[in-house]
Legacy VTK file of the C-alpha trace (Angstrom):
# vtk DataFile Version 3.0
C-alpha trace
ASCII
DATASET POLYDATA
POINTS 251 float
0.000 0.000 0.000
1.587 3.516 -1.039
1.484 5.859 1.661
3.793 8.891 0.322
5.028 10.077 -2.641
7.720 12.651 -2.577
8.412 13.758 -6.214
8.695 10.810 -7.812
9.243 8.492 -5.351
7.364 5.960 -3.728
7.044 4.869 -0.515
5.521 1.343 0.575
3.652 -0.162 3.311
4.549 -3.916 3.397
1.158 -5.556 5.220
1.099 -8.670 7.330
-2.422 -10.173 8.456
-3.414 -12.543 10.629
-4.383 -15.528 8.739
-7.825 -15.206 9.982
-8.014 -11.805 9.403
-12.079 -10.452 9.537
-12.424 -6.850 8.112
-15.274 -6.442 10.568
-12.832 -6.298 13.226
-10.160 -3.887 14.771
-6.353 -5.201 15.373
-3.391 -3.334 16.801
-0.434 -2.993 15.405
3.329 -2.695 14.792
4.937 -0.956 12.489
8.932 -1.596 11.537
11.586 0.061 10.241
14.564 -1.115 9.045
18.181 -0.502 9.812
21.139 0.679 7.566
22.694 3.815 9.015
19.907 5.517 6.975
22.215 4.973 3.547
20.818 0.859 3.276
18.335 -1.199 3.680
14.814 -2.437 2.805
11.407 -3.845 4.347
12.255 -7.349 4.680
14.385 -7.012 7.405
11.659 -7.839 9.700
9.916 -9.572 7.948
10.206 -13.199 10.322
8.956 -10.685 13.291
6.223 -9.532 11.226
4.576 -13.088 10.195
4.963 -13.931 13.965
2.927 -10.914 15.497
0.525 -11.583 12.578
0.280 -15.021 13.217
-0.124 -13.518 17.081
-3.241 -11.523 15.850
-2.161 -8.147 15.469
-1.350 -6.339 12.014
2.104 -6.201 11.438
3.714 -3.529 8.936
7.217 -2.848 7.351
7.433 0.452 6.354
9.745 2.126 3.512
11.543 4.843 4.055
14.146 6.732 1.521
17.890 6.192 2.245
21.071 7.645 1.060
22.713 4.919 -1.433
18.594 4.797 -3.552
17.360 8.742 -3.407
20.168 11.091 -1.788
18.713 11.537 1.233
19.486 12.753 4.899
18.517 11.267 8.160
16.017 14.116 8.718
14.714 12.817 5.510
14.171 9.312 7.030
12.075 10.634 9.878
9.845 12.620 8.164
9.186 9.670 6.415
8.606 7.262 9.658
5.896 9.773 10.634
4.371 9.736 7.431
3.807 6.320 7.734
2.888 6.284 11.585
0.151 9.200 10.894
-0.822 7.008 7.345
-1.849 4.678 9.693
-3.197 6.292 12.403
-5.448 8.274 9.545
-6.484 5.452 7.731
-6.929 3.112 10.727
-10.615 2.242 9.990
-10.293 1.156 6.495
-6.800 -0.825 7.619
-8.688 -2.347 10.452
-6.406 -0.965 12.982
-6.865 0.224 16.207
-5.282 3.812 15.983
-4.499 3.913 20.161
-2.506 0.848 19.740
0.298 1.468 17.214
3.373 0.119 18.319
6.320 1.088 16.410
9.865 -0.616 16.495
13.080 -0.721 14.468
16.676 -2.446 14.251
19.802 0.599 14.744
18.570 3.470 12.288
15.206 1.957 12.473
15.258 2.242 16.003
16.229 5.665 15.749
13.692 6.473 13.262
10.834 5.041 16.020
12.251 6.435 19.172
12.186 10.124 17.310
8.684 9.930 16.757
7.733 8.219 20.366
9.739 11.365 21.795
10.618 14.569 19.496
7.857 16.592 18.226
8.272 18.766 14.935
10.770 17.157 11.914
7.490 16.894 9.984
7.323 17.085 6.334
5.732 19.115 4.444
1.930 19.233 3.867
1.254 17.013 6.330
-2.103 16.581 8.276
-0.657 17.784 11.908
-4.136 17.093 13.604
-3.607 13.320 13.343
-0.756 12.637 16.016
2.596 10.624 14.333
3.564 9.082 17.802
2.978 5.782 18.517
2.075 4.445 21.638
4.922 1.966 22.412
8.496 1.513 21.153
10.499 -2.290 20.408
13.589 -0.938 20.024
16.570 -3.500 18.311
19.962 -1.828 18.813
18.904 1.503 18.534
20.993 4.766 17.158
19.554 6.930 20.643
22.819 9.210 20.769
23.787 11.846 17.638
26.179 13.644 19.674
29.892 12.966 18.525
30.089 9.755 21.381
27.575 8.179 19.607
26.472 7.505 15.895
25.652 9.047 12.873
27.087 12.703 14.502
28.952 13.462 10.790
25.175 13.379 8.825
23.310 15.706 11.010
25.372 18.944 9.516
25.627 20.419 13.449
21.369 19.408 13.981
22.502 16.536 16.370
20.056 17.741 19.474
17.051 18.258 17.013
17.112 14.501 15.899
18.560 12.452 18.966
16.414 10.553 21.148
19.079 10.726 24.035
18.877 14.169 23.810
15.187 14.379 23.659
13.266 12.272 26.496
10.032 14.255 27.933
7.283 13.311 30.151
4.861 10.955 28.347
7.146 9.369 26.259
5.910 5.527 25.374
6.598 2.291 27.233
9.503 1.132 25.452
11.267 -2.521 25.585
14.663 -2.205 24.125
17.670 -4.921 23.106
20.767 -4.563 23.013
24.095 -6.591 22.531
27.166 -5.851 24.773
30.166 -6.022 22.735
27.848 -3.948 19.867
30.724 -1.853 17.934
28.609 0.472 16.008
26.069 2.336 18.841
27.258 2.185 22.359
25.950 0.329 24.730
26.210 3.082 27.381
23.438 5.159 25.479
20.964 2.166 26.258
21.539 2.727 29.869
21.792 6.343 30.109
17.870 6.080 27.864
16.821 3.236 30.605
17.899 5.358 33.239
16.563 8.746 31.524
12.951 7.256 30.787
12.392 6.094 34.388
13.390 9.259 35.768
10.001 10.591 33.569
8.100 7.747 35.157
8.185 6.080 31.373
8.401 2.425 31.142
11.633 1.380 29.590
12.547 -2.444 29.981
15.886 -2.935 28.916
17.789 -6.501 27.921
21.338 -6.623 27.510
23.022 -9.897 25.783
26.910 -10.752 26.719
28.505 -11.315 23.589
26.181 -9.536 21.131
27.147 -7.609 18.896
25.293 -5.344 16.571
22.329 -6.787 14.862
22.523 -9.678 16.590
18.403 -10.098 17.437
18.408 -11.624 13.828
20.671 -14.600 14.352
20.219 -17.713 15.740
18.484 -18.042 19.751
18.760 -14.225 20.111
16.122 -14.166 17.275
13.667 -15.998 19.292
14.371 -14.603 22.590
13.806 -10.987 21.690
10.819 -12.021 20.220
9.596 -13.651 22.866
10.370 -11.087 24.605
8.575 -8.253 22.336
5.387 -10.682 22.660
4.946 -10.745 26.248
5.711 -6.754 26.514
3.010 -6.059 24.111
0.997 -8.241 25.948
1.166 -6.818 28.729
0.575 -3.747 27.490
-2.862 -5.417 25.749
-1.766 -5.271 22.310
-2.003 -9.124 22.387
-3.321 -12.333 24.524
-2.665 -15.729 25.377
0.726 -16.785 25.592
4.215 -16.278 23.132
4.154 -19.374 19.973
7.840 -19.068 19.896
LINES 1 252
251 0 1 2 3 4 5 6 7 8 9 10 11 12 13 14 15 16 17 18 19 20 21 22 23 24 25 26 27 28 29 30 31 32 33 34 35 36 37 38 39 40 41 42 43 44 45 46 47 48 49 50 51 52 53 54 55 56 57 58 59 60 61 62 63 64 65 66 67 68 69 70 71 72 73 74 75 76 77 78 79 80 81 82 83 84 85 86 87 88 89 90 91 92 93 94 95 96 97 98 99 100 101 102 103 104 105 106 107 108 109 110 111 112 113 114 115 116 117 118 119 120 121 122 123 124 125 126 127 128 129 130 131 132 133 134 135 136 137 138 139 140 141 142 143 144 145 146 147 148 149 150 151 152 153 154 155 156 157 158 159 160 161 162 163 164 165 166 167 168 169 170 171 172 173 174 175 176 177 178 179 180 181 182 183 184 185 186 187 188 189 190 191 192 193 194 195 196 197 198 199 200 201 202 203 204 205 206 207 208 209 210 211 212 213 214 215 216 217 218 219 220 221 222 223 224 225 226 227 228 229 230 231 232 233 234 235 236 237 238 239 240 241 242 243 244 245 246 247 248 249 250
């Protein structure tokens, strides 16, 4: 389904249903976004977590976004896109069959970046957009996350000296979402420190922020192997107990 188009370009979002699916009810839902330092990537990099949270009962989504290496673009770029496609949601909800309180949204390094900006920094909208419809969702998954665009953490050299407009370290403010967050120890591209500095930040706000860290990970590492299955178990049974599903994790 297109959501944006921004001259001449395109923008996708990749639907998964539940196999059951009944148009004459209302699901919540997750929407994704992948990683790739905002240069690479594309929409099937989740899409193994997407067929599980469909097969779960919710709607699952993987969202495009434009990157560097395909249309020239900056990470400011990226996130006007992610709340394009948060508020495309939220807007069309009824005809998507989606509950518009209940939009989780979650993302693997830039992805993660890309969610956590719109669960926490207002403004970076694009243009002509419909600012009555909110693009925050209402709980973060966060895979590795980018939090920290100052020069100690990543990205710091693409933000043209705009670092504290776009970083989610930077940026935490009462009401933020509940957020569930994973993150491998020995990860060489963001450091681990900004996960715990965000943990620590969040709760200080009296936000929810559960964080797991995994000895010996290292970045992207909740694709591969048992780490795959226990981060997803572990993304079921927060967004169940946040309601967003029932019954117990498949996996």
């Amino acid at each position: 389904m297109q959501y944006k188009l921004v001259d001449t370009v395109k923008l996708y979002l990749h639907i998964y249903k539940p196999q059951n699916f009944n148009k004459s009810k209302t699901y919540n839902c997750m929407v994704f976004f992948h990683g790739g330092g905002w240069n690479t990537g594309n929409y099937k990099a989740f899409k193994r977590q997407s067929r599980y949270l469909a097969s779960r009962g919710m709607i699952a989504i993987s969202a495009d976004y434009r990157i560097k290496t395909v249309h020239g673009t900056t990470p400011f770029d990226a996130v006007e896109d992610a709340k394009s496609a948060i508020r495309y949601i939220r807007k069309h909800a009824k005809e998507l069959c989606i509950n518009p309180n209940k939009i989780a949204a979650g993302g693997g390094s830039a992805g993660g970046h890309l969610a956590a900006v719109c669960g926490n920094i207002e403004g970076l909208e694009g243009p002509k957009e419909d600012l009555s419809i909110s693009s925050k969702p209402n709980a973060l998954v966060l895979f590795n996350p980018v939090y920290d665009n100052s020069k100690n953490g990543f990205g710091y050299n693409r933000m043209n000296g705009r670092y504290l407009e776009i970083s989610p370290l930077h940026n935490i403010t009462k009401g933020a979402p509940p957020t569930i967050v994973f993150f491998g120890i020995e990860d060489k591209t963001t450091p681990v420190e900004s996960s715990k500095t965000y943990e620590r930040n969040m709760k200080a706000i009296g936000s929810r922020c559960d964080l797991f860290l995994y000895e010996g990970a290292t970045h992207s590492f909740f694709n591969k192997g048992n780490y795959f299955i226990d981060t997803l178990r572990k993304t079921d049974l927060f967004l169940k107990s946040l309601g967003y599903l029932d019954g117990e994790p498949t996996i």
